[in-house]
C-alpha positions as CSV (number, residue, x, y, z in Angstrom):
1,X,-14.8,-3.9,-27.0
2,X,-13.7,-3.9,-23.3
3,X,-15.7,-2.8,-20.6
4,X,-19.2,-3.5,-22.5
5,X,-22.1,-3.3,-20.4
6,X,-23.8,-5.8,-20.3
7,X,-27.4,-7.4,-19.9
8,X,-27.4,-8.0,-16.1
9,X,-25.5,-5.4,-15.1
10,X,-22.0,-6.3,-14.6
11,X,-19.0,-5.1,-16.9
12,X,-17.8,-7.6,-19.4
13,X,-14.3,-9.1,-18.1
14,X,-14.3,-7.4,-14.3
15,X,-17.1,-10.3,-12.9
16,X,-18.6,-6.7,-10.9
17,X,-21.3,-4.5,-11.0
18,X,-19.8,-1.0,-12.5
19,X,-20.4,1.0,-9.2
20,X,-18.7,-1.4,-7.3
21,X,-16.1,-1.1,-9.6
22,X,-16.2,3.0,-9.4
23,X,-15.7,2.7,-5.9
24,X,-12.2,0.1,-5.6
25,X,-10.8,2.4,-8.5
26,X,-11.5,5.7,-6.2
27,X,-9.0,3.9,-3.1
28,X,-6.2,4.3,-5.3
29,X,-3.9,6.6,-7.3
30,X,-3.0,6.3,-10.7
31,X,1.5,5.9,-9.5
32,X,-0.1,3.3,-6.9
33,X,-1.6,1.0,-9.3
34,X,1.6,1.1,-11.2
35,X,3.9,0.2,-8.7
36,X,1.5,-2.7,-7.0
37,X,1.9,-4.1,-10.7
38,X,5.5,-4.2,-10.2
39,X,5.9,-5.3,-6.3
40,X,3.0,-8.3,-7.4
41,X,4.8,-9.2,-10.5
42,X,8.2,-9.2,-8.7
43,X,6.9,-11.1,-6.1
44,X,5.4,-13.6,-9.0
45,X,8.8,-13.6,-10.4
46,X,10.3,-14.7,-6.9
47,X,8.2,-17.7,-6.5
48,X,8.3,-19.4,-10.2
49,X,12.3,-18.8,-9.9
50,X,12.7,-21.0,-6.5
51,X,10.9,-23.7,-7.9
52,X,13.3,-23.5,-10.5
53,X,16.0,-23.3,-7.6
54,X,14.3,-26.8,-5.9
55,X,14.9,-28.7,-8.6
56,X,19.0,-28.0,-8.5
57,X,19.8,-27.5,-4.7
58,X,21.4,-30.1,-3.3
59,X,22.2,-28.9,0.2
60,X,18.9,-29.9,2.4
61,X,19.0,-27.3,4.5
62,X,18.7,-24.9,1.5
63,X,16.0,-27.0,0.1
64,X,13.8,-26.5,3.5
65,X,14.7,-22.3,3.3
66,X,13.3,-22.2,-0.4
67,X,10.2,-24.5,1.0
68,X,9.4,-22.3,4.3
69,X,10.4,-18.7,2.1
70,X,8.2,-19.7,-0.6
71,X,5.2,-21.0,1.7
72,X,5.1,-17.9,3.3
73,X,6.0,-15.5,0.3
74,X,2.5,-17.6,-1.1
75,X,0.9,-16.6,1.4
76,X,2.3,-12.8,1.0
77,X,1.4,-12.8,-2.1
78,X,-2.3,-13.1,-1.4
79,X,-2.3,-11.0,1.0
80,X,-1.1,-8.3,-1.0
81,X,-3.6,-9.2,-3.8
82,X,-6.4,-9.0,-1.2
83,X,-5.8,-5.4,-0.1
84,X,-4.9,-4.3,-3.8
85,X,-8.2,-5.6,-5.0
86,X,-10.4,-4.5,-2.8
87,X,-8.6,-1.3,-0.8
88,X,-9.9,-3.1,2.5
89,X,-8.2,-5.8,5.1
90,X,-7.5,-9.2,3.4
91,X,-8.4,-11.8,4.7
92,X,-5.5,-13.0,5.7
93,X,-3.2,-10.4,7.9
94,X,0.4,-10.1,7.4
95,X,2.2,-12.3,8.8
96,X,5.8,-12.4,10.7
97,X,8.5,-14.2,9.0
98,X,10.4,-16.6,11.7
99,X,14.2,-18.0,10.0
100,X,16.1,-20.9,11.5
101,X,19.6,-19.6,11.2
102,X,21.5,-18.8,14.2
103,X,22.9,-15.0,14.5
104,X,26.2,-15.9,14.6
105,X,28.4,-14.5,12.0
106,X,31.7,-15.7,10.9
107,X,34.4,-12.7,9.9
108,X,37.1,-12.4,7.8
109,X,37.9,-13.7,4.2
110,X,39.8,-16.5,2.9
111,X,41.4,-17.8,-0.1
112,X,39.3,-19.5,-3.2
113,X,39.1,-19.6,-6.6
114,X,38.4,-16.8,-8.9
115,X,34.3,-16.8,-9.8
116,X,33.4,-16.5,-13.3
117,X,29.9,-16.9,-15.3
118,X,28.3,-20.5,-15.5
119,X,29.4,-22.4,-18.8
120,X,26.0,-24.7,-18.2
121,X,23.3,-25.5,-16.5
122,X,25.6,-28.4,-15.0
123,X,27.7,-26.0,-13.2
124,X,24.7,-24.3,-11.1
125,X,26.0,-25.0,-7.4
126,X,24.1,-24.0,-3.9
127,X,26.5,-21.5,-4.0
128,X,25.2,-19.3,-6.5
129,X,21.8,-20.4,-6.6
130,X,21.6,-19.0,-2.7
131,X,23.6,-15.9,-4.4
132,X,20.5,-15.7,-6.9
133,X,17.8,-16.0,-3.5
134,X,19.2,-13.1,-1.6
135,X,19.3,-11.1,-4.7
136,X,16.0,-11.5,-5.6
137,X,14.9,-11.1,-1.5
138,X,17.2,-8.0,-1.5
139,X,15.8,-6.5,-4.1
140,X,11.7,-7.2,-3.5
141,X,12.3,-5.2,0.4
142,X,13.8,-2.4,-1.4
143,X,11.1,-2.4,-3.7
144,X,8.5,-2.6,-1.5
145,X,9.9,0.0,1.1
146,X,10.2,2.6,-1.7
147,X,6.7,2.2,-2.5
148,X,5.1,2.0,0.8
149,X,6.7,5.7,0.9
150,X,4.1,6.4,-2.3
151,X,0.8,4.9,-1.6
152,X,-2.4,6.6,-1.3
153,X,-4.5,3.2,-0.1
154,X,-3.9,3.5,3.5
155,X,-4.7,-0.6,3.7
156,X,-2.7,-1.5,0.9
157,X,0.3,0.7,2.2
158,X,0.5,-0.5,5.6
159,X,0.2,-4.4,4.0
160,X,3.3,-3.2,1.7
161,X,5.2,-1.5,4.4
162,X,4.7,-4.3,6.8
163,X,6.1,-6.9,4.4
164,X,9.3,-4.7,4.6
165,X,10.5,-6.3,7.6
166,X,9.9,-10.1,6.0
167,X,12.0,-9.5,3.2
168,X,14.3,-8.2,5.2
169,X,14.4,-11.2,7.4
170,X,14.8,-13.5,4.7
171,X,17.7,-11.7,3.1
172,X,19.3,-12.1,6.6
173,X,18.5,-16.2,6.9
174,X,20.3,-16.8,3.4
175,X,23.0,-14.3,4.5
176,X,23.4,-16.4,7.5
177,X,23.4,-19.6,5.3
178,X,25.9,-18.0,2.7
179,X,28.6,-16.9,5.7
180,X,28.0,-20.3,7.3
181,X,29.7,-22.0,4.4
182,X,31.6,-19.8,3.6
183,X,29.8,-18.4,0.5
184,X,29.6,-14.8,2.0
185,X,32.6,-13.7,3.6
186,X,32.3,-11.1,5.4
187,X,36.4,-8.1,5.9
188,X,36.9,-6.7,8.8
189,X,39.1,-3.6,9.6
190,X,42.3,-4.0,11.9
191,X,41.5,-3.6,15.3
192,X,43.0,0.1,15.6
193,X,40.8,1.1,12.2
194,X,37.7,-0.2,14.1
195,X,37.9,1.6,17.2
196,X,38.8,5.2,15.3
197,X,35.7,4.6,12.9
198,X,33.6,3.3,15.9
199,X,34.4,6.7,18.0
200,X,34.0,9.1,15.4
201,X,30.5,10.6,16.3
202,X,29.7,11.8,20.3
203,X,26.3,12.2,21.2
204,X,24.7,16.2,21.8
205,X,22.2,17.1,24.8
206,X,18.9,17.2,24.2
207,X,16.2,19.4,25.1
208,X,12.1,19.5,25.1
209,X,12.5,15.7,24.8
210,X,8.9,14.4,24.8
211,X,7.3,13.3,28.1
């Protein structure tokens, strides 16, 4: 049976003394515990699938933004595990996520070939694997933002919320990579479309603005 007491005290398979056990379950609500599961196995899920990534990108530059991404998603990771353990600081704080793209975007869309579904593993390209990257970093700061939103663990919520920003950051570095050759094109409206969408809102006065 789980959760035996035993002999010296601790509690078969937790490697704690029961009260100390009592008082890490109190930090956290039952909706919480669920959804660190999820953001800690999606963020497990990230990592094993770029070393899966490594081994068929041929592009350097992609190679180094799985490296640097997963380095610091590693370090994320415990991090997070820290504060969900224990419902105090880790350790290690959160960290700030610096890309090496440039911020310049290129616009408008040109003609290619019709994509369809891989026939093998032969046909994985750095197109789609970076296609597979920002998916997965797309999905994780959504993920993590609705959470943050739910937590009771003050700690563990402000580690989650603040790791909101990273994802975000990395989504925009393989963006950046993607529009730079061309994988992510990005329309444009004509110039008169633009300026009738960009004026449609006016700002209103204010009053009782704080001091």
């Amino acid at each position: 049976m789980q959760n035996q007491q035993q002999p010296n005290g601790m509690t078969q398979g937790s490697g704690m003394p029961p009260n100390m056990m009592n008082a890490q379950s109190k930090n956290h609500g039952g909706h919480e515990l669920f959804d660190a599961h999820e953001i800690i196995a999606g963020i497990i899920s990230m990592l094993d699938q770029y070393q899966m990534y490594d081994q068929h990108i041929q592009d350097p530059e992609l190679k180094d933004i799985v490296k640097r991404q997963s380095a610091f998603v590693t370090t994320m990771y415990n991090t997070i595990v820290g504060s969900f353990s224990t419902g105090h600081d880790p350790q290690v704080p959160t960290q700030q996520y610096k890309m090496s793209q440039s911020h310049t975007t290129t616009y408008g869309i040109k003609p290619g070939a019709p994509k369809k579904p891989n026939q093998s593993v032969q046909d994985l390209s750095d197109k789609g694997l970076s296609a597979y990257m920002l998916g997965q970093t797309k999905s994780l700061a959504s993920l993590l933002a609705m959470t943050a939103l739910e937590m009771t663990n003050p700690v563990l919520r402000r580690v989650v919320a603040d790791s909101v920003p990273n994802f975000i950051e990395m989504s925009y570095e393989i963006f950046l990579y993607q529009n730079k050759h061309g994988y992510y094109q990005v329309p444009q409206l004509n110039d008169q479309d633009m300026t009738l969408m960009l004026k449609s809102y006016t700002e209103v006065p204010q009053q009782n603005l704080p001091q």
